[in-house]
C-alpha positions as CSV (number, residue, x, y, z in Angstrom):
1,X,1.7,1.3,24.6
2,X,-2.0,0.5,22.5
3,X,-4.0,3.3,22.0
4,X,-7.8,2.9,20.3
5,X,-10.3,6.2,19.7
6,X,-13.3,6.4,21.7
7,X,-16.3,6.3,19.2
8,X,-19.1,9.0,18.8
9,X,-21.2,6.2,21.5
10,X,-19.0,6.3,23.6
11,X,-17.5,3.1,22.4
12,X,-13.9,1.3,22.1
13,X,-12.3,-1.7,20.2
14,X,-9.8,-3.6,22.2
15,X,-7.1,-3.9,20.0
16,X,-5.8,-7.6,18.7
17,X,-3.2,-7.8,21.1
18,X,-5.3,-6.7,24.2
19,X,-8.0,-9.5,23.1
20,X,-5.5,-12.1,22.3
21,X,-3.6,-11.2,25.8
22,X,-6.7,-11.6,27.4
23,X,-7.9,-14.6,25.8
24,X,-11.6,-12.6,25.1
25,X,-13.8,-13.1,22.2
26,X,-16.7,-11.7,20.3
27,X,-19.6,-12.3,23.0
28,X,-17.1,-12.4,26.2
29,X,-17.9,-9.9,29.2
30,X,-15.1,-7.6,30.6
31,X,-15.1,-5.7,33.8
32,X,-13.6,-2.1,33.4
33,X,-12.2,-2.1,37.4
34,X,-11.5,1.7,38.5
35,X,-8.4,2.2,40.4
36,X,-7.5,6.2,40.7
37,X,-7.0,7.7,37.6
38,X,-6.3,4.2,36.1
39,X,-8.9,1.8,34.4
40,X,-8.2,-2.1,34.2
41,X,-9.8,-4.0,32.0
42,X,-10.2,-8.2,33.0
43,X,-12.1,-10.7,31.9
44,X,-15.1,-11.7,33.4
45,X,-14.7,-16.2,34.0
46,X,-17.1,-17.1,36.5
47,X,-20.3,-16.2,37.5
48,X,-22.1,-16.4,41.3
49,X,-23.6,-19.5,39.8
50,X,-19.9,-21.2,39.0
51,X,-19.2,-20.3,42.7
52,X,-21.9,-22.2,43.6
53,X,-21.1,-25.3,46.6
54,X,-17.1,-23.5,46.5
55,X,-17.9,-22.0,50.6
56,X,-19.8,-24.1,53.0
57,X,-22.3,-23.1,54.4
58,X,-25.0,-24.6,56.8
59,X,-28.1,-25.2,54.7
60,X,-29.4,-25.2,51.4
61,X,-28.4,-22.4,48.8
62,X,-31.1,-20.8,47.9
63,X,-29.4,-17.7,44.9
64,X,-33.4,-17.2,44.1
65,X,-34.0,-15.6,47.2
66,X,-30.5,-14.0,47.7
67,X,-31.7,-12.5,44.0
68,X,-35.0,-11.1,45.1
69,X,-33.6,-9.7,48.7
70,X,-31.1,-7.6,45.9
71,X,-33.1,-6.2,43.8
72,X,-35.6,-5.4,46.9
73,X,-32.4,-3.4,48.3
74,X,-31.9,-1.9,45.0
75,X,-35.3,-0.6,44.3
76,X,-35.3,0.5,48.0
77,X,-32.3,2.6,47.1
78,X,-33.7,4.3,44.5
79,X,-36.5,5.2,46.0
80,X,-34.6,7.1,48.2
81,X,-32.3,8.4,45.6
82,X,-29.5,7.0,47.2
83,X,-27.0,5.6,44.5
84,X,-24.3,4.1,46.7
């Protein structure tokens, strides 16, 4: 088992091994993924945009607009103080 300290921010340092195992790097983004009382870490390798053409779909793509009807729905929810 690894073990690191959690830092006075809040903060951790994946050990070597972790980073190594996970092939991350100074500047990568992780995803901490919640799972009951356990936390897994992953890598994060594609983005929506790397997605992009992998489903078809009838019509153009349009990620600006699917972008703007988010944070709409977002702001809407906070509004209403409703976190979900």
């Amino acid at each position: 088992m690894l073990a690191t300290r959690v830092g006075r921010r809040g903060q951790i340092v994946l050990p070597k091994e972790v980073r190594m195992r996970i092939r991350v790097a100074e500047g990568d983004q992780i995803a901490f993924i919640i799972d009951g009382e356990q936390v897994v870490i992953k890598p994060i390798t594609q983005s929506l945009l790397d997605l992009s053409g992998s489903v078809r779909v009838a019509g153009r793509q349009d990620f600006d607009s699917v972008r703007n009807h988010v944070k709409t729905k977002r702001a809407q929810k906070r509004g209403s103080g409703d976190e979900s």
